[in-house]
N, C-alpha and C positions, 0 to 999 in steps of 0.2 A: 504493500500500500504506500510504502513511503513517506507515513503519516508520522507516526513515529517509532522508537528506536525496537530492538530486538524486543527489550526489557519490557517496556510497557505495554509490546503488541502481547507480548504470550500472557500478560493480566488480561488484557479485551477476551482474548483468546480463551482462558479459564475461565471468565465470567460468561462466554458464548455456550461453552459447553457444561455448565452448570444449567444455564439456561435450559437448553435443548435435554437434558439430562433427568434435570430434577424439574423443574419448573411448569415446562408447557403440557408435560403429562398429566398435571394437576390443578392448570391454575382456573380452568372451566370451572371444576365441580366447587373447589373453593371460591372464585368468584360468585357461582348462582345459589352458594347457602351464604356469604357475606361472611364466612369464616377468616380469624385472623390468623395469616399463615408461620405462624407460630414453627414448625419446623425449617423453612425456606429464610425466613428469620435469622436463626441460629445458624445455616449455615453460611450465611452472608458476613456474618460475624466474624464464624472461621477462617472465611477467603479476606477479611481485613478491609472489605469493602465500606464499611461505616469509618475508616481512619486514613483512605486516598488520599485525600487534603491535606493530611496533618505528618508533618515532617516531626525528624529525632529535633531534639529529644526527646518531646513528648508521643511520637509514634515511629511507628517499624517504617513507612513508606510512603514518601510525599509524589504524587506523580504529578505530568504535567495537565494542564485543564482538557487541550485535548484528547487527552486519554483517559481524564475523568468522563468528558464528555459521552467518548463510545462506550466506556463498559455501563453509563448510567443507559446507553440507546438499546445494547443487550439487554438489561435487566426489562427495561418497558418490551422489547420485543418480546421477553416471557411474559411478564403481565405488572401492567406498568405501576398496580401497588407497590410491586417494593421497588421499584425508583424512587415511587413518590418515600415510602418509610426511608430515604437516605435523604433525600432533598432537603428542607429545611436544616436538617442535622450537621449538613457541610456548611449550610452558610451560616450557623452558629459559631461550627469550628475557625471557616474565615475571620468572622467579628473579633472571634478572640484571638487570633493569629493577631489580626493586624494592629487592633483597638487592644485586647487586655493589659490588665497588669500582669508584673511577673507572678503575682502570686496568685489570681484569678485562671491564667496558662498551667501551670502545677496542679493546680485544685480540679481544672476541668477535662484537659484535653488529652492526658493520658487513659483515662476511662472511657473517653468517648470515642477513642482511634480503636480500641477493642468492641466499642459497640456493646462495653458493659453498663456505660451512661448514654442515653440517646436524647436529644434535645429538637426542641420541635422552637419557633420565633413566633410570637403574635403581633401581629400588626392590625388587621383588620375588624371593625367594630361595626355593632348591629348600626346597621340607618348610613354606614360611614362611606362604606364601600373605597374607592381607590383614593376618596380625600383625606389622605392621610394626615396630615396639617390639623382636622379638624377633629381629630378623635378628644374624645371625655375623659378616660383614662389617665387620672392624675397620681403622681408620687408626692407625699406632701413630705418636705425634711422635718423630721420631728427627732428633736435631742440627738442620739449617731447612729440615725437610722432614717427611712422613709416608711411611710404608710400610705397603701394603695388603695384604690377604690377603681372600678369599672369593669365593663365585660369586654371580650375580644372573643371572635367568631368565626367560623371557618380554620379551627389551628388540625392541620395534619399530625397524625402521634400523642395529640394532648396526652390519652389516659398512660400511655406505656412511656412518655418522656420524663427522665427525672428534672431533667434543664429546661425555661423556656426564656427565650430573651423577651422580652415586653418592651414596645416601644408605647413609651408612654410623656406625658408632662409633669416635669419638674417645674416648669416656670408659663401657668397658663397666662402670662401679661408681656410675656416677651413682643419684639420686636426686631425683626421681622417674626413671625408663628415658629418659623422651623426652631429660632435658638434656643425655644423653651421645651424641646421635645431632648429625651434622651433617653438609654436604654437598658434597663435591667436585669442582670442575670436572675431567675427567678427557680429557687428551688420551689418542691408540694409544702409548702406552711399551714398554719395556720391562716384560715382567712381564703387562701385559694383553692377555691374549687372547681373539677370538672361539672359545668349545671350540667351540658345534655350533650346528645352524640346525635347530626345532621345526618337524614336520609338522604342517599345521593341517587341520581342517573346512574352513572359507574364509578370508577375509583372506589371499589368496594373492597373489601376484607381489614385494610387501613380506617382506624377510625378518624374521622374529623368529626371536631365540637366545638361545645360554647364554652370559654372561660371565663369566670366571673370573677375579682376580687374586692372583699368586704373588711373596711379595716383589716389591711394585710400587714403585718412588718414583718420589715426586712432592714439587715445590716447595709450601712455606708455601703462596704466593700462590694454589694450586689452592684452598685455603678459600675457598666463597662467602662474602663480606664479610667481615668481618675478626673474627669474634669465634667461635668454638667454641661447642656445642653449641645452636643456634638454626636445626636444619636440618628438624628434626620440624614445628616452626611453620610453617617456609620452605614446606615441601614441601606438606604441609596447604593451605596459601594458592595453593601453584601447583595442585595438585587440585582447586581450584574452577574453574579456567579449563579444566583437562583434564575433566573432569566434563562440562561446557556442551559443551565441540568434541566429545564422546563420543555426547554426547545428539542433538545436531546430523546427526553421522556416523549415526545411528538416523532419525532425520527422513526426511534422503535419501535411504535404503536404503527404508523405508516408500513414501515418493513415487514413487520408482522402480517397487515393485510394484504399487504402487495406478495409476498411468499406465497401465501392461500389462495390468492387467485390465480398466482404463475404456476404454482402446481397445478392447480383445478381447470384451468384451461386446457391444460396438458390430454390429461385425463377423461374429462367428460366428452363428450359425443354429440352431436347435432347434425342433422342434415349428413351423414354418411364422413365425418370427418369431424376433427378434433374443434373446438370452438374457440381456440387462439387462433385458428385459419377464417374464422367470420372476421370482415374487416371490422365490424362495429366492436366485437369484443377485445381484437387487435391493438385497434387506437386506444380504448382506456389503458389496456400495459403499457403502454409507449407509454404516455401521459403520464402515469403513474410512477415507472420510473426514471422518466425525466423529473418529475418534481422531488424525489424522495434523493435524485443524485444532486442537486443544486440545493437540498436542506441542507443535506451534511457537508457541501463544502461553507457554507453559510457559517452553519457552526463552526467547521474548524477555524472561517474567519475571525467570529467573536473571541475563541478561546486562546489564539492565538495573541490578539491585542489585549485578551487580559492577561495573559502571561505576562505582556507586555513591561505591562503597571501604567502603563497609559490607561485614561478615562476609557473604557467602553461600555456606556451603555447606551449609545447609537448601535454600535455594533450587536449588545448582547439583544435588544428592544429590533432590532432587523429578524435577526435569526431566530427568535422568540415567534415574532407576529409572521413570518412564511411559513417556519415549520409546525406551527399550531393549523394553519390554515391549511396546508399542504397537508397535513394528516388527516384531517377532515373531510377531504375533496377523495383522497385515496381510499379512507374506510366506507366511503358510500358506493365508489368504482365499484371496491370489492364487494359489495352487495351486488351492484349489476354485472357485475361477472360470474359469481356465484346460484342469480338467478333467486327461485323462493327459497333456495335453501341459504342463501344469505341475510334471512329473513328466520331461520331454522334457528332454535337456541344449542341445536343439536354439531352446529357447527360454530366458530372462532368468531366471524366478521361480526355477528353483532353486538359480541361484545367492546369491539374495537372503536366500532361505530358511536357507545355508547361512553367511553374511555376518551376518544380524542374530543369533546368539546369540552374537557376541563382543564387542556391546555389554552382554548382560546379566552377564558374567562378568568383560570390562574394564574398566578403571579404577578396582576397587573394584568387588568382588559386589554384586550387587540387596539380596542378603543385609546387607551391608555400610552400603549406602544409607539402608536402612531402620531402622537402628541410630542413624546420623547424622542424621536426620530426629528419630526421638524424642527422641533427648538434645537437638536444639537447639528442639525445641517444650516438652520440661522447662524447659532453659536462659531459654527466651522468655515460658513462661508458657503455653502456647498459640498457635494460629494469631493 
């Protein structure tokens, strides 16, 4: 592939073959009971996949983004919950990479590279949606400590997360809004509760819920880094890398259908010949793997320029809003290629179908992307 080195290819590589192994044999029947893949879990653990991100000292192997990228597009090609159960939990381990204290990095990040602490971020609040600026969720500094109050909604992992970062207000009168926002390491306390767990389309077996906190305390030291209101930035920056694994988690889910139907054409039969020889069933492969070949070089662009350290979130907010789109356009092909039994619970595509619209509406709306695109092509000047 040329993508990258020996080292990192043969992790994509294990994680493919995990996939194809353990995974796709199973992920139907635990998908259509909503079961939490409790075994597939564990072994994700063992392959070290919950600690990619996280370099020595505090982990065994820091790879580069684009090889985060593909083994996150293998895991959604088996079944994109346990992409999503790593997602939030890397751009945790980023915040604290970049943002923590040293002794916030010690306390957290060697547990979380084992995957024996899993961390899930809340940002989003009932009524709030993408205006993140305007959430309620206040940290009040009380004596060497804060005390919380409010809910956050849609958090991936909540129940099984021992960590959640909380972007929350420390300073609701600030000026400009963002410099009163910053963000909390947040252990299970007192005070913090899981209220309920959100019925979804797909993205099933993974729970997502409602967090609520009521008179919560928490120590000073819960502030990422040490300085108040620099958590809008923080979180922004960890959004670039949640972005790219989003976009990724779209890839795989794409791939996945595009596989099913290139086999299934093969295969079935019409009119005295194979039904990849009909031109109309023809052109959706074309299509389909035209689009699924121009994601992934998309992504490797984004993962690339955040390798960088340069700003990308033009880049990561590109490859976010094609690759969410593009998997959406490809999981419906695969129904029309498929035919009724695309429509069959008895076979893959619908659940695929039902999987990729929670990349166009996670991590930040399409809507949302397209916004961040513009201003950073004003910002830039242009392409």
């Amino acid at each position: 592939m040329g993508e990258l080195d020996t080292e990192e290819q043969a992790i994509v590589d294990t994680v493919a073959e995990f996939v194809d192994r353990d995974v796709r044999p199973v992920a139907r029947d635990l998908e259509h009971s909503d079961t939490y893949p409790e075994a597939l879990i564990e072994r994700m653990k063992e392959l070290g996949v919950f600690g990619l991100a996280i370099p020595e000292p505090y982990g065994e192997v820091k790879v580069s983004t684009p090889c985060y990228a593909l083994v996150t597009a293998e895991l959604a090609r088996g079944w994109m919950s346990l992409a999503g159960a790593m997602g939030g939990h890397t751009v945790v381990a980023k915040l604290l990479l970049m943002y923590g204290t040293e002794e916030q990095k010690q306390k957290y990040l060697p547990r979380m590279a084992t995957g024996e602490l899993r961390a899930a971020m809340a940002l989003t609040e009932p009524g709030g949606g993408s205006d993140l600026q305007a959430m309620r969720t206040r940290a009040r500094r009380v004596g060497d400590g804060y005390v919380v109050d409010g809910t956050k909604t849609w958090i991936t992992n909540a129940r099984r997360a021992g960590l959640v970062a909380l972007l929350c207000k420390t300073d609701p009168d600030a000026e400009p809004k963002h410099r009163g926002i910053s963000v909390l390491l947040m252990e299970k306390v007192p005070g913090f509760e899981v209220s309920r767990d959100l019925g979804k389309l797909g993205y099933k077996g993974v729970e997502t819920c409602e967090l609520s906190f009521s008179d919560c305390h928490v120590p000073a030291s819960a502030l990422l880094g040490a300085e108040e209101g620099r958590g809008f930035a923080q979180m922004m920056r960890g959004l670039e890398i949640g972005r790219i694994q989003v976009a990724s988690r779209a890839l795989g889910v794409g791939r996945a259908a595009f596989d099913d139907a290139f086999r299934y054409a093969q295969e079935r039969e019409s009119f005295g010949k194979p039904i990849w020889k009909h031109q109309a069933v023809g052109n959706h492969l074309a299509g389909m793997a035209t689009k699924l070949t121009a994601a992934r070089q998309l992504i490797l662009h984004a993962a690339r320029q955040y390798d960088s350290g340069a700003r990308s979130d033009l880049e990561a907010g590109m490859a976010k809003l094609f690759c969410s789109e593009a998997a959406m356009e490809v999981a419906l092909d695969a129904i029309r290629v498929h035919g009724a039994y695309g429509y069959s619970t008895e076979f893959d595509v619908e659940r695929y179908f039902r999987d990729a619209p929670l990349m166009i509406v996670g991590e930040g709306t399409n809507e949302i992307q397209q916004d961040v695109i513009v201003r950073q092509l004003i910002a830039r000047g242009g392409l």
